[in-house]
N, C-alpha and C positions, 0 to 999 in steps of 0.2 A: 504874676498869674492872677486871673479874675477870682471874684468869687462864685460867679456862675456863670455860666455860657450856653447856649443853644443853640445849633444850627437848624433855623425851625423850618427851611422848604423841604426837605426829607416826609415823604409820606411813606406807609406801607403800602405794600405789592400782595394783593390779592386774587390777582384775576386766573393765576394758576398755578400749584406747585412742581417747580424745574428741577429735577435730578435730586440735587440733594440742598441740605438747609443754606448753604451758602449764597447760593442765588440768589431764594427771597432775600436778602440780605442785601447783597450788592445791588439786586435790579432796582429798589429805591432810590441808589447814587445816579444809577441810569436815566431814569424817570427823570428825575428833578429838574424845574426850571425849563418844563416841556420837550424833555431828553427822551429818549429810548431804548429799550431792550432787544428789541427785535435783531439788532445785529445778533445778539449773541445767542439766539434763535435759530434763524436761519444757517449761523454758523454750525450746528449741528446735524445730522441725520442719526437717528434710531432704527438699531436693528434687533432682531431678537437673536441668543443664544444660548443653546442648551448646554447645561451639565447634571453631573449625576453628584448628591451632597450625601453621604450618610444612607446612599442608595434611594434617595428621595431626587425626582425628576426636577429638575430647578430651571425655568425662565428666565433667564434676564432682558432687559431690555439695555444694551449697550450704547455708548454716545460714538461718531465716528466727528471727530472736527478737523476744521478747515485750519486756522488759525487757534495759536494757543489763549490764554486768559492773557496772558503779560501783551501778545501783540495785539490784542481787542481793547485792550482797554489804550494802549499809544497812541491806537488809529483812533480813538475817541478823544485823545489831549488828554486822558487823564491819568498823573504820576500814584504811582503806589509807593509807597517804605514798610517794609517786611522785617519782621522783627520774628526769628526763631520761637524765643523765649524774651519773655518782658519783662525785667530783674524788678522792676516797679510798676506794677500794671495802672495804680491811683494815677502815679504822677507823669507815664507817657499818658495816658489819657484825656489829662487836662490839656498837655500842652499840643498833643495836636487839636483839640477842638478849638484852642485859643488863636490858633495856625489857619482854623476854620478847614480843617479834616477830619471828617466823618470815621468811624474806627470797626473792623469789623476784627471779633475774639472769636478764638473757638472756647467753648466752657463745658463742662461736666454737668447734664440735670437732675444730676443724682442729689447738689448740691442748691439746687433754684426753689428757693420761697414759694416762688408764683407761680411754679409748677407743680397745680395737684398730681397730675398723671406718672411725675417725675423723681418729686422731690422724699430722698430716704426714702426710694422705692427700688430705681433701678438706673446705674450708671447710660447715660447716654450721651455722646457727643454730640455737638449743637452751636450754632454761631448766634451770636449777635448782635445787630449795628447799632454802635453806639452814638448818639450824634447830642450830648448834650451833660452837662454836669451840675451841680449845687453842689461848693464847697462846703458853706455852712449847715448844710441838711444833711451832707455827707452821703448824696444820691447820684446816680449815673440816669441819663433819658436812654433807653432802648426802644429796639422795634422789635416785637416779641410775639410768639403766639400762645395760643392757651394749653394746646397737646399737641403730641405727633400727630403728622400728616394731615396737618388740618390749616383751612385756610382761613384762621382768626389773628393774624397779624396787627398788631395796634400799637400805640406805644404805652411806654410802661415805665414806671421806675423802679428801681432796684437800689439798695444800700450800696454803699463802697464795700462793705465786710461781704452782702452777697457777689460782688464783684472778682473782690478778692479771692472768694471760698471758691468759685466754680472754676474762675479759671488756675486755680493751683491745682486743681481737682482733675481739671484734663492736663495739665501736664503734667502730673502723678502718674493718674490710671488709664491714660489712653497714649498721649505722645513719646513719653521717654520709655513707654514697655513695647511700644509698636514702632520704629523709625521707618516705615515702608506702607505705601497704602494695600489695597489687599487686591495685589493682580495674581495673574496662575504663575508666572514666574517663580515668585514668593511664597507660594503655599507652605512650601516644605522647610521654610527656614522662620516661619513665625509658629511659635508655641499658642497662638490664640487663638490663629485659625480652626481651631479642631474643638473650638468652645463651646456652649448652648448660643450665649448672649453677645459673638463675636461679630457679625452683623450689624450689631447696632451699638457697639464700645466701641468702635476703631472708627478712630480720628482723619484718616486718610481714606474716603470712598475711591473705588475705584477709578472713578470717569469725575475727577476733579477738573481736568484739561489744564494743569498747570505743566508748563514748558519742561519741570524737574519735578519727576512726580515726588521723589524721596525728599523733597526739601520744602513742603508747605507750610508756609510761615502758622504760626498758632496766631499772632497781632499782624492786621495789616489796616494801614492809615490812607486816604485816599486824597488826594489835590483833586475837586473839581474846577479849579478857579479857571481853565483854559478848556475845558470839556465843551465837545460840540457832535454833532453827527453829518459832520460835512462829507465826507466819505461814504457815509452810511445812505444813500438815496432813496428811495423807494425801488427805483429801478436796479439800482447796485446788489441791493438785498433781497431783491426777488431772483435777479442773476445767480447770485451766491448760493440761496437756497436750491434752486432747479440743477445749478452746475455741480453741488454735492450731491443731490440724489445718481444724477446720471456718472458720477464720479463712483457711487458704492452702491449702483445696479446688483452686480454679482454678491455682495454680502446681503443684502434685503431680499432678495429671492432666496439664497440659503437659510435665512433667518426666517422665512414664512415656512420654509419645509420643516425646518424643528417646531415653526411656531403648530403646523397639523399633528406632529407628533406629542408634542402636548397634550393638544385639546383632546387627541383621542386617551388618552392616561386619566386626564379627567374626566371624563365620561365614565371610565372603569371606577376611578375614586367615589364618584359622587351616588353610586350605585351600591358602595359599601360605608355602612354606617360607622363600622367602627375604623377601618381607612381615614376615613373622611374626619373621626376625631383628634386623630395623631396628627393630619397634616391638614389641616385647616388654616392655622395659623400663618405658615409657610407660604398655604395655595393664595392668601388673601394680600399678603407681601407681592407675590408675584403680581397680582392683576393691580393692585394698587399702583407699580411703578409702571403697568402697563396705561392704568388708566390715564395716569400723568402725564406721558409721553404722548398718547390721544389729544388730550387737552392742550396740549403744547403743538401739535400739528393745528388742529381746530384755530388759536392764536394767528398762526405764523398765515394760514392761509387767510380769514378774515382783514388781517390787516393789511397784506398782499392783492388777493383777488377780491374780496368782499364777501360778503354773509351771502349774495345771493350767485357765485358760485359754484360748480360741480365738485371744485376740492373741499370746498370750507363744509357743504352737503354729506359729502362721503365721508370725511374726519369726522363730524356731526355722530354719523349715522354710528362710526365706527367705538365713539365714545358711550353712547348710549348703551350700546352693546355688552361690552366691557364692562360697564357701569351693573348693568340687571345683573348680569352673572354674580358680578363681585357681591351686589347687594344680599341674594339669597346667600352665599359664602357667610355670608361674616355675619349677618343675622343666626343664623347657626352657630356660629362659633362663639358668640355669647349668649344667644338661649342652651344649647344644646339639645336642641329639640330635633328631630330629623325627619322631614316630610319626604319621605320615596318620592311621593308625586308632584314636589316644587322642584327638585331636583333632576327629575326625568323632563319636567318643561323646560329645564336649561339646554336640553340635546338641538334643541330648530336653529338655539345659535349659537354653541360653539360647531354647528354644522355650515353653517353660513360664515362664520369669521372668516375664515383662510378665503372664501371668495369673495368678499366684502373688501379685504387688505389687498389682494389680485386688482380689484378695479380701483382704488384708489392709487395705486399705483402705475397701473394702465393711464389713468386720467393725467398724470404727471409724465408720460412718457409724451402725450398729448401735448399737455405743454411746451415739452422737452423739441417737440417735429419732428419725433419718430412715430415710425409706421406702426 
């Protein structure tokens, strides 16, 4: 074993945050060596769906895929080894990066130095790719970022004891109390689901896309030594793209009828000040995973049909949107200040959304050469 190793083509992925932390993670493996993500892009469609939580109106934004994680990543050449639990997290470490295998951990930020937002504050489940070690300094190189939901990815080092501490931390307080990620099946037989902070402790997000959702490894090590996008064409991937929307028609029209029903609950919300302080929090969770999902069509079409576009336009328009709402949201929710009449300016577009998402969809039917 070396005393230190680097695999230094690994850049950070910042261009947009996908579903959940794992991605910006892996999409760097993707990247590298003028690789791509966009399969794994395209492989999805977003739909929205309602539930009622604690009798609070809840949004999601749901993943529908083509293809699982395990057969996205074959079709790209590149082997993964999945390790449950890491009885030695130091010393698998070294030896896959010695292997020249980049390492993606799930860890606890409850336990992370580098994380002011995090650290002996509040338990959070979190990944991160490892691609580099120093024996003698007894440090790991990551790709990390500075808070949640934030696109400040850079690399970083961290101690082997912070290495150690985080990831013993999530298989403590998230893995071995939670064996199930949190779908509606499962509600009734996890004790956490009914928690404040079970949202964002539980290790297993719903829309992982792994082939066995109950079995996500906590260590997974990556071969790109045979990785390519031959498969993946431009054309193939714009195919793939179009042939999933027209594949989950019927759920994106369902999903735009809950998504009016929403919007009109928030209008009622936003009208009551003291409403709007209890579930502020919640509402800004909601449009954040919205806005991301925005961002991520805006992506898929640019690199598809170009910037200049009528879908790359409409996803544009439709981000922006999304964006002003969320902005007044959540400036509120840490001033706690409450203007009636910034609030009442948000009705012109949650009035407009639901027909904004109608033609952006229409535009793809266009695509699709339907009438």
């Amino acid at each position: 074993m070396k005393q230190s190793n680097i695999i230094d083509h690994i850049q950070p992925f910042n261009d947009l945050f996908y579903r959940v932390c794992f991605y910006n993670s892996l999409f760097p493996l993707l990247n590298s060596n003028e690789g791509s993500c966009l399969s794994f892009l395209v492989n999805d469609v977003s739909v929205y769906h309602g539930e009622i939580v604690n009798d609070l109106p809840k949004l999601e934004v749901q993943y529908r895929s083509n293809f699982s994680l395990e057969q996205l990543l074959e079709l790209h050449g590149i082997d993964h080894y999945k390790k449950q639990i890491s009885n030695d997290i130091e010393c698998d470490v070294m030896e896959d990066i010695d292997r020249g295998r980049p390492v993606i951990v799930w860890v606890d930020c409850f336990y992370e130095k580098i994380r002011n937002d995090t650290y002996m504050k509040k338990h959070l489940s979190h990944t991160w790719l490892i691609h580099g070690y120093n024996k003698d300094e007894r440090m790991v190189h990551i790709i990390e970022h500075k808070y949640s939901d934030s696109l400040t990815y850079e690399k970083r080092v961290v101690g082997f004891s912070d290495l150690n501490n985080c990831y013993d931390g999530y298989i403590i307080h998230n893995k071995q109390t939670c064996g199930f990620p949190r779908f509606y099946e499962c509600q009734s037989e996890c004790g956490f689901y009914h928690s404040q902070d079970y949202h964002t402790r539980c290790g297993f997000p719903k829309y992982h896309n792994f082939a066995n959702k109950s079995e996500i490894a906590s260590y997974i090590s990556f071969d790109l030594q045979n990785k390519h996008n031959r498969y993946f064409t431009q054309e193939r991937c714009k195919d793939i793209y179009l042939t999933q929307i027209a594949l989950n028609l019927e759920f994106i029209w369902d999903g735009l009828a809950v998504l009016r029903q929403y919007l009109g609950w928030l209008k009622e919300i936003f009208m009551n000040e003291e409403k709007l302080r209890i579930h502020c929090e919640e509402i800004v969770t909601d449009l954040n995973n919205i806005v991301n999902s925005k961002h991520a069509d805006k992506y898929k079409n640019e690199h598809l049909f170009g910037k200049e576009s009528a879908l790359y336009a409409k996803a544009n328009d439709l981000a922006r949107a999304y964006s002003t709402v969320r902005s007044v949201v959540t400036k509120f929710m840490y001033s706690q200040i409450y203007d009636r009449q910034k609030m009442e300016s948000l009705f012109s577009y949650l009035d407009d959304l639901p027909g904004m998402e109608n033609d952006y969809y229409s535009e793809t039917r266009l695509q699709l050469g339907f009438v």
